[in-house]
C-alpha positions as CSV (number, residue, x, y, z in Angstrom):
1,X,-19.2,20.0,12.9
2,X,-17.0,19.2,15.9
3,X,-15.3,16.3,15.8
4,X,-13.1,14.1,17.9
5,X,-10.3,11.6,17.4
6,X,-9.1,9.3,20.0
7,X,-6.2,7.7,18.9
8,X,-5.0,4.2,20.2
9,X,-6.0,3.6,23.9
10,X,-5.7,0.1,23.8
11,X,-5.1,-1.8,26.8
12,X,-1.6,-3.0,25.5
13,X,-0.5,0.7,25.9
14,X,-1.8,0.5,29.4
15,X,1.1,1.6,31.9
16,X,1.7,3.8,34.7
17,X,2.1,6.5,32.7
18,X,-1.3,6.4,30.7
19,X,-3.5,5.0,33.1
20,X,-5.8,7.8,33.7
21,X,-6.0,8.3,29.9
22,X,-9.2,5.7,29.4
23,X,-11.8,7.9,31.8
24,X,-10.4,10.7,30.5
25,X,-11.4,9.9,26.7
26,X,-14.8,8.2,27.4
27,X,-15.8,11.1,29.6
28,X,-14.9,13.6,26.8
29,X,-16.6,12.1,23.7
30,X,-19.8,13.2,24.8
31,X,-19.1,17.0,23.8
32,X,-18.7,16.0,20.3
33,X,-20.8,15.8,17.6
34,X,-18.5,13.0,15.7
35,X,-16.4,10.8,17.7
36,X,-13.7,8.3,15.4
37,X,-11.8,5.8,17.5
38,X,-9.0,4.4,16.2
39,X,-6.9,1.3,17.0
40,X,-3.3,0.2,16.2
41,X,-3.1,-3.6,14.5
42,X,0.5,-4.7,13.7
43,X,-0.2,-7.4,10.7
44,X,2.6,-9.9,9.4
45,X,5.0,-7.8,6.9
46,X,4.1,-4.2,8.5
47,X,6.7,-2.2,9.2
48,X,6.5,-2.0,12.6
49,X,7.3,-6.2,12.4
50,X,9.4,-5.8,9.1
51,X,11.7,-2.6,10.6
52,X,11.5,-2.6,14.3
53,X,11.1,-6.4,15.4
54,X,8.1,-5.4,17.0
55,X,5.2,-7.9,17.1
56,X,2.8,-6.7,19.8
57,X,-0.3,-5.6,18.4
58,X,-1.7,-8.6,16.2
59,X,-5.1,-8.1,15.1
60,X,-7.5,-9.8,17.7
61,X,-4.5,-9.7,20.3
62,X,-5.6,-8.7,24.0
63,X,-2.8,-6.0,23.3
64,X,-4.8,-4.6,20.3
65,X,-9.1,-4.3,22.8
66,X,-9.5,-1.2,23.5
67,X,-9.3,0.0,26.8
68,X,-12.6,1.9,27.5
69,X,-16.0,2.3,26.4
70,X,-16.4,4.6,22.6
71,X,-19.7,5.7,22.8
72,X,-22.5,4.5,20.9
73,X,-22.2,5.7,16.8
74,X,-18.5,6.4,17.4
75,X,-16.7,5.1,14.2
76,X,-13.8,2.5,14.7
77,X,-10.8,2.3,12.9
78,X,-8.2,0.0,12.7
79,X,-5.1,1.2,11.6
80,X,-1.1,-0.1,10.9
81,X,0.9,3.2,10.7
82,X,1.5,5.8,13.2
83,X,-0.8,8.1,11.4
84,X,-4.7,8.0,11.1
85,X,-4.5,10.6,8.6
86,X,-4.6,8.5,5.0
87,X,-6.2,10.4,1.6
88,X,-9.6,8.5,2.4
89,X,-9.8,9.5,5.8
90,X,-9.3,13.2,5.1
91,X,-11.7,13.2,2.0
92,X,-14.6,11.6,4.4
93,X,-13.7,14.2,7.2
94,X,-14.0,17.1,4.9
95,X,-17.4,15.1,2.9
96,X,-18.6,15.4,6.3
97,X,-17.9,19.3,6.7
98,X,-15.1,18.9,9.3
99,X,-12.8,21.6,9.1
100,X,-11.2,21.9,13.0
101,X,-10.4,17.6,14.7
102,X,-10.0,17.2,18.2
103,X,-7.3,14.6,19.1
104,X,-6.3,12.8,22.5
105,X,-5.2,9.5,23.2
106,X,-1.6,8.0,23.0
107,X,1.1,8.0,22.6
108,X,1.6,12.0,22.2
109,X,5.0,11.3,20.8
110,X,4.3,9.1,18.2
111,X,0.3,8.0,16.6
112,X,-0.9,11.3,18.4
113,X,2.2,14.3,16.7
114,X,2.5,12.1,13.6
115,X,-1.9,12.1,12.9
116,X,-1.7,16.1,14.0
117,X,0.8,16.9,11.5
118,X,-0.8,14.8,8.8
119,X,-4.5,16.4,9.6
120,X,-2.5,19.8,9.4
121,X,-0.8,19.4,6.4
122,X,-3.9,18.3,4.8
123,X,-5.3,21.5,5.4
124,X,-7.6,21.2,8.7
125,X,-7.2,22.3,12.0
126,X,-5.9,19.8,14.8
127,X,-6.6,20.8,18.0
128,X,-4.5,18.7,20.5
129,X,-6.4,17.9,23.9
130,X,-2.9,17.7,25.8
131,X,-4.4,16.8,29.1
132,X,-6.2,13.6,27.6
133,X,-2.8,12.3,25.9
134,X,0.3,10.8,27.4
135,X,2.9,7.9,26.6
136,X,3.7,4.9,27.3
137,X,7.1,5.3,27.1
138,X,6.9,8.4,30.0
139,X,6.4,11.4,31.1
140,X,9.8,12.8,28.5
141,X,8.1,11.2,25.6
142,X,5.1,12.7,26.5
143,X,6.6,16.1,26.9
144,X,8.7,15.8,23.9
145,X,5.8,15.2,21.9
146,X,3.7,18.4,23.4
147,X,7.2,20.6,22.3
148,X,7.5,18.9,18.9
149,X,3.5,19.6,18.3
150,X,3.9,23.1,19.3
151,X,6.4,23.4,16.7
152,X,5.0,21.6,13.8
153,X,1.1,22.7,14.1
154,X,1.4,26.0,16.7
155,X,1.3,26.2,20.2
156,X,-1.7,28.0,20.5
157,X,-3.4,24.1,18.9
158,X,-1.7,22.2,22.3
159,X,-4.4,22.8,24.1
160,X,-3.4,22.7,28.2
161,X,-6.0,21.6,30.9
């Protein structure tokens, strides 16, 4: 089963840097069999409030809608780490057959390499649609993350174009 995860375009990750990112996601899900969306929330206590002082992100925020269109039957899933990729989330991928996940979204340098490496050392195959990912801290972050993700899960999953 092919199967796609767009990770965290949210309009409060909106910039110059990754605002071509929304077409670019809702025109690909259609080549998928499974689409799974998934959407940063920043609770009270969680880290990213607790450790960085960050508080952008509350559930329901504006910061937090998404910023285009998932297709109809695409699964939503809220999430408070930098990685999509918890025990229950791999068990259901694999209950479903899924062996290979497509990923795009943002930020490449953080929710984007840290749900790759996870999905990989899990045991299935990320697939990184470079071209449909970027970061809202700029064009270095963005690169940085491409080189790290070529490192950690092999070039030859950084998928160009």
């Amino acid at each position: 089963m092919s199967c796609l995860i767009i990770i965290d375009v949210q309009k409060g990750f909106i910039n110059q840097w990754t605002g071509h990112v929304p077409a670019r996601v809702e025109a690909r899900q259609e080549e998928f069999e499974r689409v799974i969306v998934t959407r940063f929330v920043n609770p009270p206590g969680s880290p990213h409030r607790r450790l960085l002082g960050w508080p952008r992100f509350a559930p329901g925020s504006a910061d937090a809608e998404l910023a285009f269109a998932p297709r109809d039957g695409a699964r939503i899933m809220d999430k408070s780490t930098y990685t999509c990729a918890t025990g229950d989330f791999i068990t259901e991928l694999k209950q479903y057959g899924v062996e290979r996940v497509h990923l795009c979204g943002i930020a490449t340098d953080t929710c984007v390499l840290k749900s790759a490496v996870d999905l990989f050392e899990a045991g299935l195959e990320p697939l990184v649609l470079a071209a449909d990912c970027a970061s809202h801290g700029g064009p270095e972050c963005h690169a940085a993350g491409l080189l790290l993700l070529s490192r950690f899960i092999g070039a030859e999953r950084v998928i160009e174009g």
